[in-house]
C-alpha positions as CSV (number, residue, x, y, z in Angstrom):
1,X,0.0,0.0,0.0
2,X,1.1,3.4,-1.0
3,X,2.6,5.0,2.3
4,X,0.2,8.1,3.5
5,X,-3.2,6.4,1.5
6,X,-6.1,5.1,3.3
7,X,-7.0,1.2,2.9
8,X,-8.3,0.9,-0.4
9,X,-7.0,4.0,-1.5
10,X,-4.2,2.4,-3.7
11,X,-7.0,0.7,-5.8
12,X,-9.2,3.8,-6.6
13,X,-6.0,5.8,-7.4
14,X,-5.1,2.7,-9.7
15,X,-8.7,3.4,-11.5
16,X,-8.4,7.3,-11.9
17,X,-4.8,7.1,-13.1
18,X,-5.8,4.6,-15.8
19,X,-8.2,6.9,-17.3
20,X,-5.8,9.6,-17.3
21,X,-2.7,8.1,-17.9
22,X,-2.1,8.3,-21.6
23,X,-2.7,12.3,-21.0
24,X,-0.4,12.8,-18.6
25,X,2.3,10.8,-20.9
26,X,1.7,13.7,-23.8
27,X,2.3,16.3,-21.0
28,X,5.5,14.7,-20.1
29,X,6.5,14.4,-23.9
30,X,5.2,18.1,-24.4
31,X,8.1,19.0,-21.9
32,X,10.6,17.1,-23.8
33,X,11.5,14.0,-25.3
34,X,11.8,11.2,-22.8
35,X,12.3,7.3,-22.8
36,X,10.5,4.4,-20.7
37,X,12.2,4.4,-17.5
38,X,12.1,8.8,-17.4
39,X,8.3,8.4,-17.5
40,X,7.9,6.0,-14.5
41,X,9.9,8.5,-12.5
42,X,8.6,12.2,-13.6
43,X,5.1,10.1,-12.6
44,X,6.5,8.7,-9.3
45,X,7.9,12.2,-8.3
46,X,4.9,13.8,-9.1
47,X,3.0,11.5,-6.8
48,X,1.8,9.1,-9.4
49,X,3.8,5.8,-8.2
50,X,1.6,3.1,-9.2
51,X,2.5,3.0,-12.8
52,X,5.2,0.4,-13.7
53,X,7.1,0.1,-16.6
54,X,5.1,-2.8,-17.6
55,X,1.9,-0.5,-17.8
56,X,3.4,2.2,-19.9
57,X,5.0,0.9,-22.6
58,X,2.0,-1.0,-24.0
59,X,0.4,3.0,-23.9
60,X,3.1,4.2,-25.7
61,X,2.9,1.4,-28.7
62,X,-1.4,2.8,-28.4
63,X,-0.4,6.2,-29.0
64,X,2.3,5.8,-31.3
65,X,0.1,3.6,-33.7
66,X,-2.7,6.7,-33.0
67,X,0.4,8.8,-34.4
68,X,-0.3,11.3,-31.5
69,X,3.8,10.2,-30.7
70,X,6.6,9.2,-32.5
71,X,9.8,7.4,-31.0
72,X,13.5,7.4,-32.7
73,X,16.4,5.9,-31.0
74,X,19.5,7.4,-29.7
75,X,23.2,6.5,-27.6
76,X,22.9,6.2,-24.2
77,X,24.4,8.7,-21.9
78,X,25.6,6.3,-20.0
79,X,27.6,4.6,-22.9
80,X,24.4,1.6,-22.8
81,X,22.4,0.5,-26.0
82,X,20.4,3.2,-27.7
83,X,17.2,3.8,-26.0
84,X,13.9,4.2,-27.4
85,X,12.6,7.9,-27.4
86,X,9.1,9.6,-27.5
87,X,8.5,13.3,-29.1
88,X,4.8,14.8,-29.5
89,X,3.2,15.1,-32.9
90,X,1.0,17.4,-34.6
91,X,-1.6,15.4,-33.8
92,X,-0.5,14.5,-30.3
93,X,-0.1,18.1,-29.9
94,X,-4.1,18.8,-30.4
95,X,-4.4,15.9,-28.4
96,X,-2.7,17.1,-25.3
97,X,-5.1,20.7,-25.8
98,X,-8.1,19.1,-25.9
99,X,-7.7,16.5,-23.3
100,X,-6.3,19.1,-20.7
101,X,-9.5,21.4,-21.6
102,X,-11.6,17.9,-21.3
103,X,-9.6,17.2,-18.1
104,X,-9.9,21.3,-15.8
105,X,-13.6,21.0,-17.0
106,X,-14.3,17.3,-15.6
107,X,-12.2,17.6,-12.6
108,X,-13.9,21.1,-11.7
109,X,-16.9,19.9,-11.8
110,X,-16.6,16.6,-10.4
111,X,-14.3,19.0,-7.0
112,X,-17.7,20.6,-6.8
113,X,-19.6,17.5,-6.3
114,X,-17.0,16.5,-3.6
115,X,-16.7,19.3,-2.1
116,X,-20.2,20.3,-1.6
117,X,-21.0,16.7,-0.6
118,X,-19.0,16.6,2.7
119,X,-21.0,15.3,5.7
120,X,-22.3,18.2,7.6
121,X,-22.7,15.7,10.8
122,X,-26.7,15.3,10.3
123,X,-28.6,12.3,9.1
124,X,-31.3,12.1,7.0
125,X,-34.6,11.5,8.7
């Protein structure tokens, strides 16, 4: 269980990251190019660490064949094989706008619910 989360909590994270996961890989591509491992830890640092390796690259094969990415390979800093890269297209671009406008307007409205739906300590009759 992630450290800090209530019981449970790991698996309803789980579910709302999996509908938003493929958008926040174009917003990490949007900042630069980046390969596999890079991903799994811009995601863990940003409080995301539920996503594995194992979950992302079958994503980025999704959006690649959606030609919203494309990958090229280049050397390894660390003198390695080549690794595999990821860079935004066109179409990945318009994507990445329309999904972040999709994304404020759901999660406003869906903060209001919440929000407004706190127990004010009385019961219903």
């Amino acid at each position: 269980m992630t450290k800090g989360v209530p019981a449970g909590g790991d698996q309803r994270r789980s579910q709302l990251l999996r509908g938003v996961l493929d958008l926040c890989l174009l917003a990490l591509i949007a900042e630069r190019p980046r390969y596999g491992f890079e991903f799994v830890a811009a995601l863990d640092d940003a409080g995301l660490d539920l996503v594995s390796e194992g979950s992302i690259y079958p994503l980025l094969a999704r959006l690649e064949r959606e030609e919203l990415i494309s990958s090229y390979r280049a050397p390894s800093a660390s003198g390695g094989a080549p690794r595999k890269y990821y860079r935004l297209t066109e179409a990945g671009r318009a994507e990445l706008t329309s999904g972040r406008a999709v994304w404020h307007a759901f999660s406003g409205r869906v903060g209001r619910i919440l929000t407004a739906a706190e127990p004010t300590g009385e019961s219903a009759p």
